[in-house]
C-alpha positions in Angstrom: -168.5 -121.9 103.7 -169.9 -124.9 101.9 -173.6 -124.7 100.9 -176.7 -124.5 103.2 -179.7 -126.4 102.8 -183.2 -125.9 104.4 -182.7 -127.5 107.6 -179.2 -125.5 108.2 -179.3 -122.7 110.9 -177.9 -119.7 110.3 -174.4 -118.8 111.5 -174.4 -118.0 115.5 -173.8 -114.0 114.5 -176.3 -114.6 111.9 -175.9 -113.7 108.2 -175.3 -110.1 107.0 -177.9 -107.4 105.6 -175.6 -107.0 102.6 -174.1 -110.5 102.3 -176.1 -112.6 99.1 -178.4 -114.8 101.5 -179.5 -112.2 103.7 -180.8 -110.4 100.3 -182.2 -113.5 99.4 -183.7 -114.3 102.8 -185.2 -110.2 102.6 -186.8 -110.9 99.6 -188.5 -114.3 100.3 -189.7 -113.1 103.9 -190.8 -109.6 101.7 -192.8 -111.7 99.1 -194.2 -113.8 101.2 -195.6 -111.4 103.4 -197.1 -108.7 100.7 -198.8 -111.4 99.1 -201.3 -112.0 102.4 -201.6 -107.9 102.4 -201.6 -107.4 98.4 -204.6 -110.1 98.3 -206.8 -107.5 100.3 -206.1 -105.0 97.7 -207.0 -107.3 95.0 -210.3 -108.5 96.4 -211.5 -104.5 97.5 -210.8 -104.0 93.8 -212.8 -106.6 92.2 -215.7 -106.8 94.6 -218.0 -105.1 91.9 -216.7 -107.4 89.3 -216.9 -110.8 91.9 -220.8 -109.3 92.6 -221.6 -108.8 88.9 -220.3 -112.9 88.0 -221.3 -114.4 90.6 -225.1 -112.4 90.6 -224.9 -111.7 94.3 -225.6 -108.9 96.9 -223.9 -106.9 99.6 -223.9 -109.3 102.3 -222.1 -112.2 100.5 -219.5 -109.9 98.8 -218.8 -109.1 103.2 -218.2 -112.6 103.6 -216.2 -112.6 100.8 -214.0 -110.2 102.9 -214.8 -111.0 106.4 -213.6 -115.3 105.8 -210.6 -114.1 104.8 -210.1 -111.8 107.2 -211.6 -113.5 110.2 -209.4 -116.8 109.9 -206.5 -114.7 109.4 -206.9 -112.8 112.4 -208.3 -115.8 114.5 -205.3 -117.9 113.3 -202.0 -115.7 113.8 -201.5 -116.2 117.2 -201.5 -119.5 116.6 -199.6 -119.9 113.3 -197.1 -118.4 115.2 -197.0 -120.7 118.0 -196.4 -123.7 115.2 -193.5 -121.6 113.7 -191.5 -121.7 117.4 -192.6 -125.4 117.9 -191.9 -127.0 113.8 -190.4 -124.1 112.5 -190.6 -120.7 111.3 -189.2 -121.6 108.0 -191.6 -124.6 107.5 -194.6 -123.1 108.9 -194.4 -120.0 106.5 -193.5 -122.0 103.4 -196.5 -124.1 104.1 -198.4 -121.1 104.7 -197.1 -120.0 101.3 -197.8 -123.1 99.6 -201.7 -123.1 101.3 -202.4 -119.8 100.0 -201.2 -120.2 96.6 -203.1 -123.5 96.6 -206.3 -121.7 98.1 -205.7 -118.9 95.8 -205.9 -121.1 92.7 -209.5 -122.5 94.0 -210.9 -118.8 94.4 -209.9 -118.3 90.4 -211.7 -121.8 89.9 -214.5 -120.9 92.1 -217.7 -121.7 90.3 -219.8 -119.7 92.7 -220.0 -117.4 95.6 -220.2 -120.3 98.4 -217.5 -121.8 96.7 -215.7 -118.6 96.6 -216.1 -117.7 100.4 -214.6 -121.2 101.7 -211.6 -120.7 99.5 -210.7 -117.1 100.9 -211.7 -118.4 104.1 -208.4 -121.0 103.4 -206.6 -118.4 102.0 -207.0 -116.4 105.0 -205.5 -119.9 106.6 -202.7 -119.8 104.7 -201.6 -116.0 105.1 -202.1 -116.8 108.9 -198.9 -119.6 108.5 -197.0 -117.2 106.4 -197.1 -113.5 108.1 -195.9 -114.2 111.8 -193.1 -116.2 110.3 -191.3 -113.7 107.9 -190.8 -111.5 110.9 -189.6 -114.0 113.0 -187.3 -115.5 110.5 -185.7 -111.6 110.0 -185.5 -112.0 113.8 -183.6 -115.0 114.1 -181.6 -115.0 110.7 -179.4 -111.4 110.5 -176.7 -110.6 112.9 -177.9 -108.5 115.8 -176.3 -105.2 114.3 -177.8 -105.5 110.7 -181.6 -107.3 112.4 -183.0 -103.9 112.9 -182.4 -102.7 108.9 -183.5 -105.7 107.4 -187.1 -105.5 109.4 -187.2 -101.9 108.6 -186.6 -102.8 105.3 -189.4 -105.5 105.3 -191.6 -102.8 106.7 -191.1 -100.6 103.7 -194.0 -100.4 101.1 
């Protein structure tokens, strides 16, 4: 089988659980996915130390939380709507792309403003990217070996 770029659909069975691409299209959808849920673990961790920089109270430390997690809630149903119209594949490695982007400006933020509008985009970004690594699974293994690899991806 000659080699497969982006754009290339998987084979009509779809590829194999075991096979080297499905591995490799486990692990990207895996990633890509924990890094939207690994983020809220992050954040609950440093909240003292985010409230202690930035010289800031309760309430803003919330929104610090809440924009991340309101656009990602608001957005999903969505996101997933522009994976089945442009793509799932290009939808979640925008999405990945966005929140590495937004992440970067929450380590730059100078202040708490600052820092709320960039989770808010983060939250953006992990809406693009966690509908579509399900989805992908979905459409990419062969109907016998679909089930495994989204139990797998389910697996902390």
């Amino acid at each position: 089988m000659g080699a497969m770029n982006a754009s290339t659909p998987p084979p009509s069975d779809g590829i194999r659980y075991a096979s080297a691409r499905g591995r490799w299209v486990l692990t990207a959808t895996i990633l890509g996915s924990a890094i939207a849920a690994i983020d809220a673990t992050v954040v609950g961790i440093a909240l003292p130390a985010i409230g202690r920089d930035f010289d800031t109270g309760l309430s803003t430390l919330q929104w610090v939380v809440t924009a991340y997690t309101l656009t990602l809630a608001g957005l999903l149903l969505i996101a997933g709507a522009l994976g089945d119209r442009y793509g799932r594949r290009r939808v979640f490695l925008a999405g990945v792309i966005w929140f590495a982007v937004a992440s970067a400006l929450c380590g730059l933020a100078p202040g708490s403003g600052t820092l709320i509008a960039a989770r808010a985009l983060q939250g953006i970004g992990a809406a693009l990217l966690t509908p579509g690594s399900l989805a992908i699974l979905q459409a990419s293994f062969a109907p016998d070996d679909r089930s495994k690899a989204i139990v797998t991806s389910a697996v902390p």
